[in-house]
C-alpha positions as CSV (number, residue, x, y, z in Angstrom):
1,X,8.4,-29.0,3.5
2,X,6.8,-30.6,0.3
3,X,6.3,-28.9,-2.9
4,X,2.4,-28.8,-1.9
5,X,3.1,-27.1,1.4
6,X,4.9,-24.8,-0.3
7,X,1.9,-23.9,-2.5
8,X,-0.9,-23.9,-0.7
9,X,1.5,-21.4,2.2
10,X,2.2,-19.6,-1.3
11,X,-1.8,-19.4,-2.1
12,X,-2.7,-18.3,1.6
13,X,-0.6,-15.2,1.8
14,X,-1.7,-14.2,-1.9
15,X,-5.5,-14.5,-0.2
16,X,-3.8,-11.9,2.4
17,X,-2.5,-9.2,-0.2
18,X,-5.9,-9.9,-1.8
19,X,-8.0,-9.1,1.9
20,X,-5.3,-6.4,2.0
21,X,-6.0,-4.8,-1.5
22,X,-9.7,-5.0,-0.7
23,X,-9.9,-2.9,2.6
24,X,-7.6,-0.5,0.4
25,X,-9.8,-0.4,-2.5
26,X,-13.0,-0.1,-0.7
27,X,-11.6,2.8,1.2
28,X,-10.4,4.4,-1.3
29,X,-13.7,3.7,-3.4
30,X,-16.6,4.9,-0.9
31,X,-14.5,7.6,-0.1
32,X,-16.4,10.6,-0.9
33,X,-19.4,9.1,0.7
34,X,-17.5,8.7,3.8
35,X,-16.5,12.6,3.5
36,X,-19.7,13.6,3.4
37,X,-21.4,11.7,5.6
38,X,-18.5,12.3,8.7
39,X,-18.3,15.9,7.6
40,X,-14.9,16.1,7.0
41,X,-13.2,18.2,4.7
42,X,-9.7,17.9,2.4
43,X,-7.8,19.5,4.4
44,X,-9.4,17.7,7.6
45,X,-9.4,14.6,5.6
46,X,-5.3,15.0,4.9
47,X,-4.7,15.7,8.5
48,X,-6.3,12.4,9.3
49,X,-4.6,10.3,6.9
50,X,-1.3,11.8,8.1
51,X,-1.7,10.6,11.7
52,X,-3.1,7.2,10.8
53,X,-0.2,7.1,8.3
54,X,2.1,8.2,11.4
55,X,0.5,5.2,13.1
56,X,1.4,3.0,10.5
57,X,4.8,4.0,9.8
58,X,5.4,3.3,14.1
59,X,4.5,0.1,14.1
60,X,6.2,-0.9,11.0
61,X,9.3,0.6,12.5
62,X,8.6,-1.6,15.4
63,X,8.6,-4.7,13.4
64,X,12.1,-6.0,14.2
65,X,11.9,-6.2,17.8
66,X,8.0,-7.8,17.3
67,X,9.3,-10.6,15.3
68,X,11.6,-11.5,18.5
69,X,8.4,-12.4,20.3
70,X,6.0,-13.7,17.6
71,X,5.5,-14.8,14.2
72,X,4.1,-13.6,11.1
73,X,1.4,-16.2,11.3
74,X,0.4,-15.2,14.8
75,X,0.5,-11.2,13.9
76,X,-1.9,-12.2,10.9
77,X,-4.4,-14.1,12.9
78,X,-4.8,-11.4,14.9
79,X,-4.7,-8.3,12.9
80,X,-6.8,-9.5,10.1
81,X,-10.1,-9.6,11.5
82,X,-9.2,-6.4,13.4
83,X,-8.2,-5.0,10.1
84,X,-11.8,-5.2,8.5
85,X,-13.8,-4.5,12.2
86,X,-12.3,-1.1,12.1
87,X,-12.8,-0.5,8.5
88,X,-16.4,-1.4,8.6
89,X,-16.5,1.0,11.4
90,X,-14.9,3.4,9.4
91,X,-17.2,3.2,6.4
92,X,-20.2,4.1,9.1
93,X,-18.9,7.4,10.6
94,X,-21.7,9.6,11.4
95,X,-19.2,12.4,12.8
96,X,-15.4,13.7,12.3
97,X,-14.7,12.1,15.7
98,X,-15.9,8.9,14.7
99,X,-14.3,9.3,11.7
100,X,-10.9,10.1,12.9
101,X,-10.9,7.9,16.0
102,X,-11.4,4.8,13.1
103,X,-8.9,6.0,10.7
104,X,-6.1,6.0,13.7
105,X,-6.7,2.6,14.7
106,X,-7.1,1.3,10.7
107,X,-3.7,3.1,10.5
108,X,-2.4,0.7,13.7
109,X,-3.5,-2.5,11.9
110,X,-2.6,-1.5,8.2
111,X,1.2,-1.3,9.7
112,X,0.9,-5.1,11.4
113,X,-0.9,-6.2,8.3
114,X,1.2,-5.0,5.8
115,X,4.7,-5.6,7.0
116,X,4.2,-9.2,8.4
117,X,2.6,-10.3,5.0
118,X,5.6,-8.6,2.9
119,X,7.7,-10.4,6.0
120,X,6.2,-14.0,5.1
121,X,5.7,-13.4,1.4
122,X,9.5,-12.8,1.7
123,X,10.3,-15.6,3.4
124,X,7.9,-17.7,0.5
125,X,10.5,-16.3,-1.9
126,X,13.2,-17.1,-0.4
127,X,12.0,-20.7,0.4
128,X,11.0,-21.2,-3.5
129,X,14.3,-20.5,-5.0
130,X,12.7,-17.8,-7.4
131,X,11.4,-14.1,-7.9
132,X,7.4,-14.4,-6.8
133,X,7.3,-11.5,-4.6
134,X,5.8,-9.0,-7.3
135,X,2.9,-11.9,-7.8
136,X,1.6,-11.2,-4.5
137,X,1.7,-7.6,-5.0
138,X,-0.4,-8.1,-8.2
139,X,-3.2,-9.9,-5.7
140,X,-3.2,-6.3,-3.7
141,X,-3.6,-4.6,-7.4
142,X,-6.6,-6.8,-8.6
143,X,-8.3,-6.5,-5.5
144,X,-7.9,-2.7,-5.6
145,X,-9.0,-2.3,-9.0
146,X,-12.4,-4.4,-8.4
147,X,-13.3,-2.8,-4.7
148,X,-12.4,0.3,-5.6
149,X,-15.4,0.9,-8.6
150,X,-17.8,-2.1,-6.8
151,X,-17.6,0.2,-3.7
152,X,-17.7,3.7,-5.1
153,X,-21.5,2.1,-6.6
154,X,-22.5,0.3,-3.8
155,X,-21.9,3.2,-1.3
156,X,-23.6,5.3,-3.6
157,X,-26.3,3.0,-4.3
158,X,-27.0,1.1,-2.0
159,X,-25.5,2.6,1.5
160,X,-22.0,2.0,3.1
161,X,-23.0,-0.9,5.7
162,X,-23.5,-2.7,2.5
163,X,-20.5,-1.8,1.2
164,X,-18.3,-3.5,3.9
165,X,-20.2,-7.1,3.2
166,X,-17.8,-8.1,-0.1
167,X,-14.6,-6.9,2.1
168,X,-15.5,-9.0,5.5
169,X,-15.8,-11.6,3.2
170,X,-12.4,-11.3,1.9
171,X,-11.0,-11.1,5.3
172,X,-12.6,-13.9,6.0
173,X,-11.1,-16.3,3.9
174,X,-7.8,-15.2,4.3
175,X,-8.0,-15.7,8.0
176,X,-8.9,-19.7,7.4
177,X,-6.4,-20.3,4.6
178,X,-3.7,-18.6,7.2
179,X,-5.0,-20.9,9.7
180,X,-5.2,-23.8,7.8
181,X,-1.7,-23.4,5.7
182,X,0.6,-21.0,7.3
183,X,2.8,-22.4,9.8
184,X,4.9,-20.7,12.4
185,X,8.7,-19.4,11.6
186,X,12.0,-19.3,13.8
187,X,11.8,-16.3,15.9
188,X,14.7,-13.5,15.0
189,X,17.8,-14.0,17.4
190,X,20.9,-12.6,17.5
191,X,22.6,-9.4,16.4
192,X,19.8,-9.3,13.6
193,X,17.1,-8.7,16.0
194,X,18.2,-5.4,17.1
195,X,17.7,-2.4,14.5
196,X,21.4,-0.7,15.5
197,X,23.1,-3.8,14.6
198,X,21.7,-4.2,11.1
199,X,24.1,-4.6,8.7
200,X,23.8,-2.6,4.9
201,X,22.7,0.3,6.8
202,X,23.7,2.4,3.7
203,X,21.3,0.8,1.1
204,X,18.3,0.4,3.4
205,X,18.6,4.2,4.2
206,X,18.6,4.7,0.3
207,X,16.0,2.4,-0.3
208,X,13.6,3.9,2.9
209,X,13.2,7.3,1.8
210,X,13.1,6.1,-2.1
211,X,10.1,4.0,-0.3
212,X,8.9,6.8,1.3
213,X,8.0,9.2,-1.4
214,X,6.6,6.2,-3.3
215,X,4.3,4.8,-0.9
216,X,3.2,8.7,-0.7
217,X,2.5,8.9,-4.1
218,X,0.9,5.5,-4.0
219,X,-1.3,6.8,-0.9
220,X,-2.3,10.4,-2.6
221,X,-3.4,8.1,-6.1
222,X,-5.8,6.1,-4.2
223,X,-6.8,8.0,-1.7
224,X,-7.6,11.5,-3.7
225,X,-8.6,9.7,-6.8
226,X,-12.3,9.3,-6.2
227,X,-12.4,12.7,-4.7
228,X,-10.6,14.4,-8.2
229,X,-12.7,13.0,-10.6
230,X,-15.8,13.5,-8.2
231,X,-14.7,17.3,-8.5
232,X,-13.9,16.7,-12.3
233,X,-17.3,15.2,-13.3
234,X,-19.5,15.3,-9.8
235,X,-22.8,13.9,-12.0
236,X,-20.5,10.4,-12.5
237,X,-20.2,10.0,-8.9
238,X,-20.9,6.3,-9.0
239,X,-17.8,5.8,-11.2
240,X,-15.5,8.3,-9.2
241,X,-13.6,4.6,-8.1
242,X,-12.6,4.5,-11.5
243,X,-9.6,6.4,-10.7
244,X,-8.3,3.9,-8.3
245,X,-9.7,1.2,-10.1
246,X,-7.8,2.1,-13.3
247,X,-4.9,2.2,-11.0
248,X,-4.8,-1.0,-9.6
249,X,-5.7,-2.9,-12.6
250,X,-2.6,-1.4,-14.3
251,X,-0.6,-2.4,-11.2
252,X,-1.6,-5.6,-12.1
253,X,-0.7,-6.3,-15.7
254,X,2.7,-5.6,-14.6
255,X,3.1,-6.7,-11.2
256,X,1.9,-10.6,-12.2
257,X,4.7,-10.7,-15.0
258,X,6.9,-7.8,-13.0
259,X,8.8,-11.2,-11.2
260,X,9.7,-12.3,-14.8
261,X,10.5,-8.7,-15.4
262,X,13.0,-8.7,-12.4
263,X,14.8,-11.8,-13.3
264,X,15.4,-10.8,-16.6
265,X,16.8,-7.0,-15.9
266,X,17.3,-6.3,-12.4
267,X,15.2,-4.8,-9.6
268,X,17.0,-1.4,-9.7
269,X,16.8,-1.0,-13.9
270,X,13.1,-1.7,-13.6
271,X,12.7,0.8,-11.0
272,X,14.5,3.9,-12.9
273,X,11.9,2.9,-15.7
274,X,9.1,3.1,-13.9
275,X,9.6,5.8,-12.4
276,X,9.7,7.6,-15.3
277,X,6.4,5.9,-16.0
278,X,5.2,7.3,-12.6
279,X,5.9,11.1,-12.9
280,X,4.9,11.6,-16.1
281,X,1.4,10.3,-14.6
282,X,1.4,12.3,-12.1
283,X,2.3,16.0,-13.8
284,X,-0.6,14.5,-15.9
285,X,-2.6,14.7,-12.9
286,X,-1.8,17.8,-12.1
287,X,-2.7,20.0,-15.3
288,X,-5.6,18.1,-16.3
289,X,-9.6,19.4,-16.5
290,X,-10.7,16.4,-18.2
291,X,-12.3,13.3,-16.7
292,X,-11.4,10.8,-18.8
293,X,-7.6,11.9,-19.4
294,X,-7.5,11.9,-15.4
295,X,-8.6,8.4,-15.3
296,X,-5.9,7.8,-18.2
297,X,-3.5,9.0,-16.3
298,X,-4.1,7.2,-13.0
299,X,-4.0,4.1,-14.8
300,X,-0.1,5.4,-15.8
301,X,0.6,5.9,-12.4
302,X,-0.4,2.6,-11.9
303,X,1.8,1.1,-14.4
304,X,4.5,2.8,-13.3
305,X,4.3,2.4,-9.5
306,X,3.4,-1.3,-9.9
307,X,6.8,-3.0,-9.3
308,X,8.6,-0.3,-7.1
309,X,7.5,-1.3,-3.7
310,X,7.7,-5.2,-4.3
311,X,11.3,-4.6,-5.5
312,X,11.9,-2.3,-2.2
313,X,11.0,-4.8,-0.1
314,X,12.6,-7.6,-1.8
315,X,15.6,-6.0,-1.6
316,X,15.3,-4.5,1.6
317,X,15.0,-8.2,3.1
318,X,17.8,-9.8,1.3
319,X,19.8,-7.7,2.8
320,X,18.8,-9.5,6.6
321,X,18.2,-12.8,5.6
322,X,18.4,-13.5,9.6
323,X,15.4,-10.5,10.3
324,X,13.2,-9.9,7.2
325,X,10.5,-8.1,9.2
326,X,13.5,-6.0,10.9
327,X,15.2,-5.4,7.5
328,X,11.3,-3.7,6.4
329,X,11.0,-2.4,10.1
330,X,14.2,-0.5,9.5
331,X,13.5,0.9,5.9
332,X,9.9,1.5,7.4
333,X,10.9,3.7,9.4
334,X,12.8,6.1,7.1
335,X,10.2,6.0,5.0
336,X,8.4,7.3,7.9
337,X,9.0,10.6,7.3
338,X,7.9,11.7,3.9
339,X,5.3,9.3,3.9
340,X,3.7,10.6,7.1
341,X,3.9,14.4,6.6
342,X,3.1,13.8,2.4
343,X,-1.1,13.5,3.2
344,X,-0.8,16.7,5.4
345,X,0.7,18.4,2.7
346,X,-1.2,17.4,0.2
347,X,-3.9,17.9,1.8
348,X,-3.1,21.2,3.0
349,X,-2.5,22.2,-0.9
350,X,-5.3,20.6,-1.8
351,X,-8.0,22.7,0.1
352,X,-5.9,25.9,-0.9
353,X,-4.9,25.4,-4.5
354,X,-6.5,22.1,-5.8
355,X,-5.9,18.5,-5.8
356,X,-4.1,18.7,-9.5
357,X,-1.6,21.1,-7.9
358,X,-1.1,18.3,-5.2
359,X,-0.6,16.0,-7.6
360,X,2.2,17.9,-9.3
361,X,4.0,18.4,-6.3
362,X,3.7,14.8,-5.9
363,X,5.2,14.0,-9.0
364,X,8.7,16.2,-8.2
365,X,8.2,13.8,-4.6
366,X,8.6,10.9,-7.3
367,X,11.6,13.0,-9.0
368,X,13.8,12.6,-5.8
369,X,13.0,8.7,-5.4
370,X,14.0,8.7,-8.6
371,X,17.5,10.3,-7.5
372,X,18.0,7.8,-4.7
373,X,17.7,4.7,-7.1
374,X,20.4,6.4,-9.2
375,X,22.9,6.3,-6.5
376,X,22.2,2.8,-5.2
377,X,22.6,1.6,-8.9
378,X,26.1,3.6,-8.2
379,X,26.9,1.9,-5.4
380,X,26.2,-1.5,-7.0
């Protein structure tokens, strides 16, 4: 493959985290309109983003086996114009059945969606020779940041049908540049194509339930944010996505230098300091009354959650050269567990003691991945 192949495949899948971060962001930025016009509650809404989480974590466990029968350009053709169909229908619930009935079956194509593009930007890396992974990352990050305050005004504004126009959009280009640039990879074979015979079982189970509490956190951040400072300040409404929007331009500034970052000092070093980063956003979060300090501290979060899941997965698919998408399949599916049952529970705390209260609990969540990083740097 020529050195332009390689970079136009490299600039298709960074249009896929992008389509990816904007279906996040808009979620997370209309939001409260959604709530309200479904009539669902927090602790309704928490419920819900459990199951379609559950969803999410099942396929992604499933994803070694898939990739014996298909590749991650065919999963992407596919499940991207699903991906924003069921969102748009999302953003339009008139009811909680409508409401939930979408949110499962976003959940079903967020887990295609998201571990065949980590699979393929993987694969980019390892074909280039050099750390890029975190770049692509940074294209989710941008896109969050600029969906998530665009949204949270146009659904305010000007009506959530209009609000799915920018993200279709987004979708839509990624589709052709897949199309046009991705090509098809060597199905897995071999002992690397079934889960039990993995090998480095020890560090992916480390490195699954470190990415477990982490995607949780990264899930309660964007998902509660518009909701908090709505609560915090309800007559700034139209600016509740600043939260998220804060959070993903923060991911940004590191994640698009976070590959220079790695290089330098190490995926696991770079994790212990961001996580640092990360709680001490997040207990923020939790004793805070003021508006602006919230959206301070969400951008912290941000900063400090920005280069944790890149590094996870990088790591988790050097470890099965031979199966990336098993070698995420398989840390998928520990993560499965805190990440699934985290939205009930915060949810659940939410409606009973407050969303800050869930964010605190969150942070202790962050705490323990912390823990699990320590030992793997131990066992290195």
């Amino acid at each position: 493959m020529t050195t332009h192949s390689y970079l136009r495949q490299r600039i298709a899948i960074m249009a896929v985290f992008a389509a990816f971060g904007s279906a996040i962001g808009t979620i997370a930025g209309a939001m409260p309109v959604v709530l309200a016009n479904a009539g669902v509650g927090s602790f309704a809404f928490g419920v819900g983003l459990m199951l379609s989480t559950l969803l999410t974590v099942t396929i992604m466990s499933l994803g070694g086996t898939i990739a014996r029968f298909t590749s991650n350009r065919t999963v992407l053709l596919w499940s991207l114009p699903a991906f924003a169909a069921l969102v748009s229908l999302l953003l339009v619930s008139p009811s909680p059945v409508w409401f939930f009935a979408a949110f499962l079956l976003v959940g079903i194509v967020f887990g295609f969606t998201d571990l065949f593009m980590n699979a393929e930007a993987a694969a980019v890396e390892h074909d280039l020779g050099r750390p890029v992974f975190t770049a692509f990352h940074g294209c989710v990050s941008v896109a969050v940041a600029g969906f998530a305050i665009l949204q949270s005004y146009v659904a305010v504004k000007a009506g959530l049908q209009v609000a799915a126009l920018p993200m279709i959009a987004m979708f839509g280009l990624a589709w052709w540049m897949v199309y046009l640039f991705v090509a098809p990879r060597q199905l897995a074979r071999g002992r690397a194509a079934r889960m039990l015979a993995l090998p480095n079982k020890l560090p992916l189970t480390l490195l699954g339930v470190a990415a477990g509490l982490i995607i949780a956190g990264e899930t309660a951040a964007l998902m509660w944010s518009a909701k908090l400072l709505d609560e915090l300040a309800p007559s700034l409404a139209a600016i509740a996505g600043l939260g998220a929007a804060f959070f993903g331009i923060c991911n940004a500034a590191v994640r698009f230098p976070g590959d220079r970052l790695r290089a330098r000092f190490g995926d696991l070093p770079l994790m212990v300091v961001s996580l640092v980063i990360a709680i001490c956003g997040f207990l923020v979060l939790g004793v805070s009354v003021n508006f602006a300090v919230s959206a301070a501290a969400f951008a912290a979060v941000g900063l400090g959650t920005a280069v944790l899941i890149p590094c996870i997965f990088a790591l988790a698919a050097s470890f099965v050269p031979a199966n990336r998408a098993g070698g995420l399949g398989f840390v998928s599916l520990l993560a499965g567990i805190p990440r699934t049952l985290a939205p009930w529970v915060f949810g659940w705390v939410a409606a009973d003691l407050g969303i800050g209260t869930s964010f605190l609990l969150v942070g202790l969540a962050q705490v323990a991945a912390l823990g699990l990083v320590l030992v793997m740097m131990r066992l290195k």
